[in-house]
Kinemage of the C-alpha trace (Angstrom):
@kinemage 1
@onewidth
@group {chain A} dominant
@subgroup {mainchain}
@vectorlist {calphas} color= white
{ca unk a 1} P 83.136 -56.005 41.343
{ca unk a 2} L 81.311 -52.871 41.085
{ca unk a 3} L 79.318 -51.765 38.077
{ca unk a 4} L 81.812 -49.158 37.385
{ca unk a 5} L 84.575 -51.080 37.459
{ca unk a 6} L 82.469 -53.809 34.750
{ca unk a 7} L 81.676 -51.188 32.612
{ca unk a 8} L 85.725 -50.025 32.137
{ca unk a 9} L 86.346 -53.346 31.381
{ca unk a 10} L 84.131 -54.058 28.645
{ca unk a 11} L 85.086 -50.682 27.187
{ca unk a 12} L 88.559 -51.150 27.353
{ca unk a 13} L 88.524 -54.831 25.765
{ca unk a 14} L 85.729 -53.697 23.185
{ca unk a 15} L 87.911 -50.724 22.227
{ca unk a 16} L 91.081 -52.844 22.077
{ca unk a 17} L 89.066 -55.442 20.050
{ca unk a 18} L 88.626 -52.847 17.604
{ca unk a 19} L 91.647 -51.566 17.677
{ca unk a 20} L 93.229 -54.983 16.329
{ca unk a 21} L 94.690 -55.689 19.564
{ca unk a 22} L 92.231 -58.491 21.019
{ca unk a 23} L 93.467 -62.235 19.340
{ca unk a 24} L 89.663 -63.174 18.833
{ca unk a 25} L 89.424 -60.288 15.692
{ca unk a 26} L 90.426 -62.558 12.953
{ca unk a 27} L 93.974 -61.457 11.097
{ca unk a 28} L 92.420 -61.573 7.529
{ca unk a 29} L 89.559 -58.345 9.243
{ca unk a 30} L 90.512 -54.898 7.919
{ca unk a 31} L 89.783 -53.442 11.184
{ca unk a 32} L 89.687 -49.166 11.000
{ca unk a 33} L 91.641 -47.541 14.372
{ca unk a 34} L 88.756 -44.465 14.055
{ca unk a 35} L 86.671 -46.660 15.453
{ca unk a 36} L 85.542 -45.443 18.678
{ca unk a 37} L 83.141 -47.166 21.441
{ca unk a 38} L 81.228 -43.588 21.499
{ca unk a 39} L 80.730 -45.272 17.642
{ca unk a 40} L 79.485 -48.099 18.612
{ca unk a 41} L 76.995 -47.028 21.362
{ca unk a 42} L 75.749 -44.712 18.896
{ca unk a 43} L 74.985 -47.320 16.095
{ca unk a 44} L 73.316 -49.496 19.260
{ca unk a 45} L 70.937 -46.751 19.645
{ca unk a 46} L 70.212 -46.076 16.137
{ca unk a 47} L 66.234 -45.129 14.666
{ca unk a 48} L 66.413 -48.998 13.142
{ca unk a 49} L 68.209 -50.878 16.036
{ca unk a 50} L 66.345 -50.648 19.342
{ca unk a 51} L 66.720 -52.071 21.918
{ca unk a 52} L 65.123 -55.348 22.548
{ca unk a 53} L 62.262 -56.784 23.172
{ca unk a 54} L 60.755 -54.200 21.619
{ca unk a 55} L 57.154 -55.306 22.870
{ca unk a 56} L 56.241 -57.487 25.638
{ca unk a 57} L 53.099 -58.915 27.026
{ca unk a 58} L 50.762 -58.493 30.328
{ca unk a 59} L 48.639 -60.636 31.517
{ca unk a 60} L 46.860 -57.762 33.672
{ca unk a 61} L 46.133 -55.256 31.395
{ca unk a 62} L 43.310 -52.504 30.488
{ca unk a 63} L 40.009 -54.825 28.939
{ca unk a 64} L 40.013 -52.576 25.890
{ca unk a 65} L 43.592 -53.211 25.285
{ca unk a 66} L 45.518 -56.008 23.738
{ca unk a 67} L 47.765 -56.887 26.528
{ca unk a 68} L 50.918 -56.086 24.243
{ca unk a 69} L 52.655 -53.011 25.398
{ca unk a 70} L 55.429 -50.542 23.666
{ca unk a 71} L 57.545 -48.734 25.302
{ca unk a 72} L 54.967 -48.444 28.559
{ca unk a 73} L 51.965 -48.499 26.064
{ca unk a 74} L 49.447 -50.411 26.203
{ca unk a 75} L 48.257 -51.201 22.277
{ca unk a 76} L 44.451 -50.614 21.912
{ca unk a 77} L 42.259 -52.971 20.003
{ca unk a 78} L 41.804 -52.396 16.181
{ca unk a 79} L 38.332 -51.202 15.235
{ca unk a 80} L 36.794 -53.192 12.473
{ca unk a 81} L 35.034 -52.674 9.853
{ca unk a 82} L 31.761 -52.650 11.597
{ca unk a 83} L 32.752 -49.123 12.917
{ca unk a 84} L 32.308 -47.688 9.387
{ca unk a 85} L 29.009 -46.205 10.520
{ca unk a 86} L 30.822 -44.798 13.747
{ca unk a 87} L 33.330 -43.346 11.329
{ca unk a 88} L 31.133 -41.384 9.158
{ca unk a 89} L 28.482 -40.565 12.072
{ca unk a 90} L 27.446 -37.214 11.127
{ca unk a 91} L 28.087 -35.442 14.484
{ca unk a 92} L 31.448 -35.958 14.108
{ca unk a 93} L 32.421 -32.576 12.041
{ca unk a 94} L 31.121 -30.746 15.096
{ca unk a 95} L 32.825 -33.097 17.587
{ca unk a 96} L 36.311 -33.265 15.445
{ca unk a 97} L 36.410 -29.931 13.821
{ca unk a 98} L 37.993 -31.627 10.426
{ca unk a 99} L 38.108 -28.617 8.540
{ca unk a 100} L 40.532 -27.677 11.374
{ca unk a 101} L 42.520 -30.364 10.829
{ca unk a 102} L 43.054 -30.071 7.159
{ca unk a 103} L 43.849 -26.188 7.959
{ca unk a 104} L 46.291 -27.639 10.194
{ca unk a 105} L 48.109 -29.686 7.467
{ca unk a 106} L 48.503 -26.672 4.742
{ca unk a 107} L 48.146 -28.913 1.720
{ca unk a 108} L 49.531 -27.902 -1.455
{ca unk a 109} L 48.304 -28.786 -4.773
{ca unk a 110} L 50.741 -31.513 -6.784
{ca unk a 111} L 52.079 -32.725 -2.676
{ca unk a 112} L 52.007 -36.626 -2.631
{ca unk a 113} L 49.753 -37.365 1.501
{ca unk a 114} L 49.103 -40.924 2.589
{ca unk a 115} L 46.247 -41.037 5.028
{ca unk a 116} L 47.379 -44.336 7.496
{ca unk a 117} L 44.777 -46.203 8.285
{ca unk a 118} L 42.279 -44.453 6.119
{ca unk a 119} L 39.304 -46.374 7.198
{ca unk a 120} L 36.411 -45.330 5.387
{ca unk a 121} L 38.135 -42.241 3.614
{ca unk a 122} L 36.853 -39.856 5.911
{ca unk a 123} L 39.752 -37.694 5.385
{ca unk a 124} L 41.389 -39.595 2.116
{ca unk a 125} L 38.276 -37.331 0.104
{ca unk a 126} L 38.538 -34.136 2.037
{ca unk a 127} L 42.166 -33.994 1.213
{ca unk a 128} L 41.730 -35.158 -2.411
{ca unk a 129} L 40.569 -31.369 -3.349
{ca unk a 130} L 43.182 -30.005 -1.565
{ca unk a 131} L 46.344 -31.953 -3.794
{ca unk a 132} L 44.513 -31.573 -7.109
{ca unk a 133} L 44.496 -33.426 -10.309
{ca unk a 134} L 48.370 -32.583 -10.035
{ca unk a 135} L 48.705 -34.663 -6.288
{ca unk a 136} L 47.692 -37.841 -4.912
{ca unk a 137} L 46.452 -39.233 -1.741
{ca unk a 138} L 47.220 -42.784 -1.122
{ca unk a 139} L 44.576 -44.305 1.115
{ca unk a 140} L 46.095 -46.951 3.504
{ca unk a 141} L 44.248 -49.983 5.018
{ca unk a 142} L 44.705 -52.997 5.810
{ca unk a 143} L 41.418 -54.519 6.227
{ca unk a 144} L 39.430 -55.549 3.643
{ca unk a 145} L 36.204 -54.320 4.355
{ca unk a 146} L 37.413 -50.744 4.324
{ca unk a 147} L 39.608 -51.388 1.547
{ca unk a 148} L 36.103 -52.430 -0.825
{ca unk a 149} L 34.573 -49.196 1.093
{ca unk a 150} L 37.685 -47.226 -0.309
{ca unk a 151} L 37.062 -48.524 -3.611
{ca unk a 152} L 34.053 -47.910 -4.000
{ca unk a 153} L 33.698 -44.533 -2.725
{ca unk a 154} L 36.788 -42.946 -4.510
{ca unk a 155} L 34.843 -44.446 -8.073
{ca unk a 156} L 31.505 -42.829 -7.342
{ca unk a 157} L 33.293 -39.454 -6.519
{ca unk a 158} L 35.285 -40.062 -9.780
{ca unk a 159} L 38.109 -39.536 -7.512
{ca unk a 160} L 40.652 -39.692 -10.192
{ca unk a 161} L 43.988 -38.724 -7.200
{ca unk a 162} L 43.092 -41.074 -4.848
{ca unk a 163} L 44.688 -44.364 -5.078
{ca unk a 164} L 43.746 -47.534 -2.583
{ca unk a 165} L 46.952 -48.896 -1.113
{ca unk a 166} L 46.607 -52.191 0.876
{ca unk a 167} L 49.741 -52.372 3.798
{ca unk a 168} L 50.498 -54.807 6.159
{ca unk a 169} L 50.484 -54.669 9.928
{ca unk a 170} L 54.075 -54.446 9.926
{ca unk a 171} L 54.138 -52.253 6.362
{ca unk a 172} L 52.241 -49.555 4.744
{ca unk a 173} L 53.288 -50.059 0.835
{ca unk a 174} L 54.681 -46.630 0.493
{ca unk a 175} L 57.975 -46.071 -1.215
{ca unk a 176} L 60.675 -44.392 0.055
{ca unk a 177} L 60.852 -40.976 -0.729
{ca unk a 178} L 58.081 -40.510 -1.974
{ca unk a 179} L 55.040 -38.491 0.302
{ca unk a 180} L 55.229 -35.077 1.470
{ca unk a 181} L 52.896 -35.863 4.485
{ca unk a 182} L 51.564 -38.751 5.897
{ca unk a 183} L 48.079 -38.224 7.970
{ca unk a 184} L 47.516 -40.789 11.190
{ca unk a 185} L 44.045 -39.876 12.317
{ca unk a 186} L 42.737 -41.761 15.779
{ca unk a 187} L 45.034 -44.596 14.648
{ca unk a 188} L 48.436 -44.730 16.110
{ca unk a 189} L 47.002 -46.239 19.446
{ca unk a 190} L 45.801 -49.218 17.737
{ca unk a 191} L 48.869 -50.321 15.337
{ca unk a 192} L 50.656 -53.851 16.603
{ca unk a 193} L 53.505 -52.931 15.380
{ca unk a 194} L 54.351 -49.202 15.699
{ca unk a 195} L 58.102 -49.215 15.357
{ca unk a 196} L 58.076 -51.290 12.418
{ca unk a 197} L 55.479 -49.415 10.764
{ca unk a 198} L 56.408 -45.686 11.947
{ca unk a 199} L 60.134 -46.844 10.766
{ca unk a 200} L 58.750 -47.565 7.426
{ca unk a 201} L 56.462 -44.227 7.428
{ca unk a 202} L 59.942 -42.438 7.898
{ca unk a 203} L 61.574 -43.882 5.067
{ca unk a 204} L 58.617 -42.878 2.928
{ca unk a 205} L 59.068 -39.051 3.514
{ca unk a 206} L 60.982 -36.894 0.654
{ca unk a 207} L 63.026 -33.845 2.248
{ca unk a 208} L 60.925 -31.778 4.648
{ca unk a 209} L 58.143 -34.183 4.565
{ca unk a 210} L 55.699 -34.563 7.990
{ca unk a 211} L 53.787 -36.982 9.865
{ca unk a 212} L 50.684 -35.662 11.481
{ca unk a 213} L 49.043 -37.321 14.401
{ca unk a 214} L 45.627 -36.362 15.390
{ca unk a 215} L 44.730 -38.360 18.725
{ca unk a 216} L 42.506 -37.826 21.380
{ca unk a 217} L 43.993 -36.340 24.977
{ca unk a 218} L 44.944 -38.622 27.243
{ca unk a 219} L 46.237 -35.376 29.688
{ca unk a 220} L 42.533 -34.965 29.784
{ca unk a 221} L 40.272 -37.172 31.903
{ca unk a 222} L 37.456 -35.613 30.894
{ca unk a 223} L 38.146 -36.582 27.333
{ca unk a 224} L 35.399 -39.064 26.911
{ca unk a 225} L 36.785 -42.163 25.270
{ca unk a 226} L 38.765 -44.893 26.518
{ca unk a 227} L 42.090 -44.672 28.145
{ca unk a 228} L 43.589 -47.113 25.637
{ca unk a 229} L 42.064 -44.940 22.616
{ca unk a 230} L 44.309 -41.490 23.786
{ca unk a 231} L 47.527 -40.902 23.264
{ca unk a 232} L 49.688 -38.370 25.436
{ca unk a 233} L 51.723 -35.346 23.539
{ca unk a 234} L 54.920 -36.689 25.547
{ca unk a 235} L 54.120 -40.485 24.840
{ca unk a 236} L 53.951 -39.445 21.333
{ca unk a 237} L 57.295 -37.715 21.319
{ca unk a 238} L 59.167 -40.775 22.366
{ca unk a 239} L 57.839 -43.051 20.292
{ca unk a 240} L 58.664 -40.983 17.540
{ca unk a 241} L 62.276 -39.826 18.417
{ca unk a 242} L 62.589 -43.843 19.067
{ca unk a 243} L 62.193 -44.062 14.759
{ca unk a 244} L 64.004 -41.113 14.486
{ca unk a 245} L 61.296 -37.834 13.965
{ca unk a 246} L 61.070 -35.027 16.050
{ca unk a 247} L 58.296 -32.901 16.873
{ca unk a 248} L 58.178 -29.821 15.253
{ca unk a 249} L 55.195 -28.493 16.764
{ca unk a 250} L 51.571 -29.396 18.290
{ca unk a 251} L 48.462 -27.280 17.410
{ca unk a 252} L 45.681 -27.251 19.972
{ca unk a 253} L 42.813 -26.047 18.138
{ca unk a 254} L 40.283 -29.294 18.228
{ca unk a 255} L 38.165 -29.571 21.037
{ca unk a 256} L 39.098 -33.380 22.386
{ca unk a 257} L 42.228 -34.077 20.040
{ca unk a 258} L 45.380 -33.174 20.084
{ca unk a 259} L 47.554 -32.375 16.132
{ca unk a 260} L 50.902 -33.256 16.567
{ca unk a 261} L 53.163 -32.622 13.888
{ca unk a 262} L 56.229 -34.642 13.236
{ca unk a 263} L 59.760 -34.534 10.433
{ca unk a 264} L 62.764 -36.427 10.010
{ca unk a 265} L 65.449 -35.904 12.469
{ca unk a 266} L 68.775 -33.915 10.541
């Protein structure tokens, strides 16, 4: 039997199934007759029903990775908190531009940003100013040595709008509706579980909120950090349509990264 011919099959008994014409539906099932298969396809291939596995494992894979891949990815390892120091090394405002970045964000005093993966607050305290004693930025880690670091820093900058929130690898402790933009600086690459946390990030955003990547290029070869550590402008796309955001646009302006800017699919 060809595949054609399978495939009208299924959708002819599925549809009749619905319909309340297959004998396995039981009698006492209000079934509804709008019920289409184009219905059911569609709810298959819904933001929070993907297709499974979602991740799967390689024995040959890049040294720098973990050898768990998503959707063609490899996942890079997580930096620890021994790259604090790395984090705050002071040639990085010439290498990053961040002044560019947070240009790039057009933060408004009394917005609600998370910073993902906020590390050693790098950006958490550059964006504090920017919100005001009116906003909040909600510093995200899940590690505890850059949680302390967090804590520490935002109470010897008296940084009343910051607030330390400790996530989960599959969770980052943000309530729905509630951020106006959510900040994922060098990160993304690294998370184990991007869907789950990316699907949580979405439900986090109130109407006309954004989710800003900044990644280094992987178009770029001469980019010079590790394949593992970049993250393409197309790869990024996908991922994100796969949780339901689109991209809304991608501003080229840093000299090695890439700011990709992301909402909630209508």
């Amino acid at each position: 039997m060809n595949f054609d011919l399978k495939w009208c099959i299924v959708a002819f008994s599925l549809v009749t199934a619905l319909a309340g014409g297959h004998n396995s539906i039981s009698p006492h099932r209000e079934v509804s007759p709008a019920v289409s298969i184009h219905a059911v396809l569609a709810q298959s291939q819904a933001p929070d029903s993907p297709r499974r596995p979602l991740y799967e494992t390689r024995i040959n894979h890049d040294p720098n990775g973990t050898g768990k891949f998503y959707m063609g990815r490899e996942i890079a390892q997580v930096m620890g908190p021994g790259g604090i120091e790395w984090l705050d090394r002071r040639e990085r405002e010439e290498e990053e531009h961040p002044d560019k970045v947070l240009d790039a964000l057009d933060l408004r005093p009394g917005e609600v940003v998370a910073d993902l993966g906020a590390g050693s607050g790098y950006f958490t305290f550059r964006m504090a100013p920017k919100v005001g004693e009116t906003g909040k930025v909600l510093a995200v880690e899940i590690q505890e040595a850059m949680l302390n670091t967090l804590r520490t820093r935002a109470a010897a900058l008296k940084a009343m709008n910051v607030e330390v929130v400790q996530g989960t690898e599959t969770d980052p402790h943000l309530s729905p509706s509630s951020v106006n933009l959510v900040l994922v600086v060098d990160v993304y690459h690294e998370l184990a579980y991007p869907f789950e946390v990316m699907t949580n990030v979405r439900k986090a955003l109130k109407p006309g909120g954004r989710v800003v990547f900044v990644e280094y290029r992987k178009e770029d070869p001469q980019v010079p950090i590790k394949e593992v550590h970049k993250m393409s402008v197309k790869q990024l796309e996908s991922e994100m349509n796969a949780v339901g955001l689109v991209r809304v646009r991608t501003v080229e302006t840093l000299p090695l990264q890439h700011i990709v800017i992301f909402k909630k699919r209508n």
